[in-house]
N, C-alpha and C positions, 0 to 999 in steps of 0.2 A: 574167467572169474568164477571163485567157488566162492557157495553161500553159506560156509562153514561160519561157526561163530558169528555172524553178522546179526543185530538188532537194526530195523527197520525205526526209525527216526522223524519226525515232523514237527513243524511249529506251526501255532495258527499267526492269524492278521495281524492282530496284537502286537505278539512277539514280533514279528517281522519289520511293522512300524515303532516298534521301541528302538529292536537294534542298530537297523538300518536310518532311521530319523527319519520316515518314510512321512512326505505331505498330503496332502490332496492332491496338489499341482502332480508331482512320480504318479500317481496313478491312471494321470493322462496320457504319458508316456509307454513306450511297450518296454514289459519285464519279461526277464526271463533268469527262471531258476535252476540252478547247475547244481549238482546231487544235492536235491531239498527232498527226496526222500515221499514219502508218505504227508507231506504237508498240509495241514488246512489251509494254509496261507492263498495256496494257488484260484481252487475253488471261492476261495472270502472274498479275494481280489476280483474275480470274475463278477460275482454277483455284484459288485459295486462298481461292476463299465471297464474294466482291468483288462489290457492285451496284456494275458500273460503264456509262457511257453516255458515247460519247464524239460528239464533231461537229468537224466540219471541213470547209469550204468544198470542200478535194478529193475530197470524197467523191462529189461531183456527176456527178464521171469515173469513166470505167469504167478497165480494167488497162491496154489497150491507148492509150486518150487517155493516160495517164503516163507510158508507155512513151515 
């Protein structure tokens, strides 16, 4: 994977529970996020009791390879 052209991307909580139709009840459950990128979503989730686990091909890299 080259990091040519590539912008780094996130959504926070918000967005995530709009798109998704995300309840209280889903947040009981364990999520897991597949290329979500740079998301606040992940972090928000967690602060509010959230098994979440996310992946993403970028992850591969470190701050400064993104950079």
């Amino acid at each position: 994977m080259k990091l040519e052209k590539v912008v780094p991307w996130g959504r926070n909580l918000l967005e995530y529970q709009r798109m998704f139709l995300l309840s209280d009840d889903d947040f009981q459950q364990s999520i897991l996020g597949c290329g979500d990128g740079p998301a606040s979503f992940n972090v928000e989730a967690r602060q509010k009791g959230a098994n979440v686990t996310s992946v993403d091909p970028i992850y591969q890299f470190n701050a400064e390879q993104i950079r």
